[in-house]
N, C-alpha and C positions, 0 to 999 in steps of 0.2 A: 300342473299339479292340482290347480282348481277343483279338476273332473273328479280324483280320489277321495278328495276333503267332505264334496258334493255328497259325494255316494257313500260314504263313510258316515257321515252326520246322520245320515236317511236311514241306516240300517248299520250301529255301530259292532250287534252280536255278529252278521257274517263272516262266515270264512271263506265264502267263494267270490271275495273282491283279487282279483289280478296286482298286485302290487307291482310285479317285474314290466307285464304289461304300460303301466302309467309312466314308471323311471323311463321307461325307452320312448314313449310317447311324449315325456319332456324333454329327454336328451335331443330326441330329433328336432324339437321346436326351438329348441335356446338355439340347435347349432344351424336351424335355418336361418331364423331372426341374427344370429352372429353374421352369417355370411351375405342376407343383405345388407346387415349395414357396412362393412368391408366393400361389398359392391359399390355401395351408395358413397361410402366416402373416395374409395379409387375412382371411382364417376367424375366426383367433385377435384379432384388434383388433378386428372387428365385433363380437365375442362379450364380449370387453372393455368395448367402448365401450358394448355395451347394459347390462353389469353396471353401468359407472360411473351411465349413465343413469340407474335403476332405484333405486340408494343415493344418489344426488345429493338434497340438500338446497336444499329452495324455500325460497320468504321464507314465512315463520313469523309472520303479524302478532302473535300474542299475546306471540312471544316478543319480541320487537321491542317491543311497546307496553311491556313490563315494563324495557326501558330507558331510556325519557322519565320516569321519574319523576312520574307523572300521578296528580293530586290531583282528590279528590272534586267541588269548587266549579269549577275549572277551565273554561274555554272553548277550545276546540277548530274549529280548518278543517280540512276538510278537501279540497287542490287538488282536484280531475280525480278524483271520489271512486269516480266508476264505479258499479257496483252494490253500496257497500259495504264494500268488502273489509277497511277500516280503522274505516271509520266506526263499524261495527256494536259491535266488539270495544272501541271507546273509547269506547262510550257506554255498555255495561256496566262498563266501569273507572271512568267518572267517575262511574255513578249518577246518580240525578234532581236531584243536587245541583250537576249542570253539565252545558253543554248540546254539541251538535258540531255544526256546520255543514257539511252535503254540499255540494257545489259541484261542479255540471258543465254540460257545453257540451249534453248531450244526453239530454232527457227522461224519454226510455225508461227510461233507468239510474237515473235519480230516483224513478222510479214505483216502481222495484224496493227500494230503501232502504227508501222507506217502506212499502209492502208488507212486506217482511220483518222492519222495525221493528214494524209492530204484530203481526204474529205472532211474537215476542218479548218483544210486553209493553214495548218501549223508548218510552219520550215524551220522553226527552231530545234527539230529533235532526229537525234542522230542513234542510228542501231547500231549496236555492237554484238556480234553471238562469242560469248565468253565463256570461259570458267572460273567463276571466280574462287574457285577452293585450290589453282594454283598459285604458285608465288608473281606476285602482282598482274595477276589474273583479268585484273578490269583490261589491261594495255594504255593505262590512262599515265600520265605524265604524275612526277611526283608536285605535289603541291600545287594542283590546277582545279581542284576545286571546289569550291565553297560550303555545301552541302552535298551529303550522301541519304539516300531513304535504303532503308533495310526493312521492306515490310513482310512478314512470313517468309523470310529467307535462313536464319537460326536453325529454327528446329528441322527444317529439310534437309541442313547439311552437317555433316560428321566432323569436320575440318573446323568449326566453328572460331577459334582464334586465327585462322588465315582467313576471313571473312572480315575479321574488324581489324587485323593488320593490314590488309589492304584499303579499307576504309582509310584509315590513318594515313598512309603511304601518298593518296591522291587528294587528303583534305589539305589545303591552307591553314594557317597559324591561323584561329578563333572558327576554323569551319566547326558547322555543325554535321552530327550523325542522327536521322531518327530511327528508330528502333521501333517497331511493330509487331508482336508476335501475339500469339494464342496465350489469353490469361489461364492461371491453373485454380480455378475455381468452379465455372460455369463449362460442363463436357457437353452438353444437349449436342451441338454440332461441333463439325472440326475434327482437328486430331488426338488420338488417343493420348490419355496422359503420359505416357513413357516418353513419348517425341516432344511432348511441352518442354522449354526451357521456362524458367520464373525468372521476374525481372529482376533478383538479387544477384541472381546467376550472372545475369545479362552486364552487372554494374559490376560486378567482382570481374568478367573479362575487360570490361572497356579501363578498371583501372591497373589491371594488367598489362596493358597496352598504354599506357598516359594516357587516357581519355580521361576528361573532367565528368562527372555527372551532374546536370545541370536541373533539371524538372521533370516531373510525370505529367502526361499531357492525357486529357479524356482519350479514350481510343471507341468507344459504344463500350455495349457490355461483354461482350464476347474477346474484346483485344484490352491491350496495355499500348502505352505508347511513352519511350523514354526518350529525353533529349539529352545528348553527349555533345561534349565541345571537346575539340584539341586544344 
């Protein structure tokens, strides 16, 4: 609006100053200058949001197994084990002096444990292909043992109270359960919120079932991680 005040000053009797002209030649200027700095600042939050990305901390199994308290003789489930991911790392925590139990819906991922278990030298870990959303689903014995992992196994399955019923079914008097799932705060990755279960959820089943809740445990930033006792 400069330019009108400019030319207006210079020659105040004109009447062939353009007014409509100038409005439109500021409107287009505020709404460029508007839209780079909308640029400029989404610029600056992408560039953000990828530093966040980049330093964000994942689930850490090792650091995690270091707070079950897990003893050499021990027995070990492990739900919806995958290719692993837990399994592996608490079999070298227990030693040959206790065993783990993989447990999954789907082959492949079995084939993989043990694969990976003998090229580790592990003999402690034993496959199961299960389902665990049937009625005592693992095929494990009641009261045999000691701790159960349930890591992203919840929100995958529909059956979710025959999941920690069978938990219960196969834990010892003072076993623990850990519980791992998708926090409902941070979406960047992972599963859509509809599938998130929240961990009140999670406490409100296990005390459905007599499960004690005992602590929340770091999981990174992306997981939650509860500990349950029978």
């Amino acid at each position: 609006m400069s330019d009108i005040f400019f030319e207006f000053r210079k020659n105040p009797q004109s009447k062939n100053i353009n007014f409509k002209k100038y409005i439109k030649k500021s409107r287009r200027d505020s709404f460029g200058a508007k839209n780079k700095m909308l640029i400029n600042k989404n610029s600056q939050e992408e560039e953000l949001s990828k530093k966040s990305f980049f330093t964000a901390k994942f689930i850490d199994p090792q650091a995690i197994i270091e707070q079950l308290d897990l003893k050499k003789e021990m027995t070990v489930a492990d739900f919806g084990s995958g290719a692993g991911y837990f399994t592996l790392p608490i079999a070298k925590k227990i030693e040959d002096g206790g065993k783990v139990f993989a447990l999954d819906v789907v082959s492949q991922k079995l084939e993989s444990v043990t694969s990976q278990a003998k090229a580790q030298g592990l003999n402690n870990i034993i496959t199961k292909r299960v389902n665990l959303e049937n009625p005592s689903g693992s095929g494990l014995d009641v009261e045999s043992t000691d701790c159960v992992i349930m890591k992203d196994v919840l929100f995958q399955n529909k059956n979710k109270n025959q999941l920690m019923e069978e938990a219960k079914r196969i834990l010892k008097k003072g076993g623990k359960i850990l519980v791992v799932e998708w926090n409902c705060e941070n979406f960047s990755i992972g599963p859509e919120k509809s599938l998130r279960i929240n961990k009140e959820s999670v406490i409100e089943l296990a005390k459905k079932n007599g499960l004690n809740f005992l602590r929340e445990i770091n999981a990174g930033n992306f997981h939650y991680g509860l500990i349950l006792e029978k």
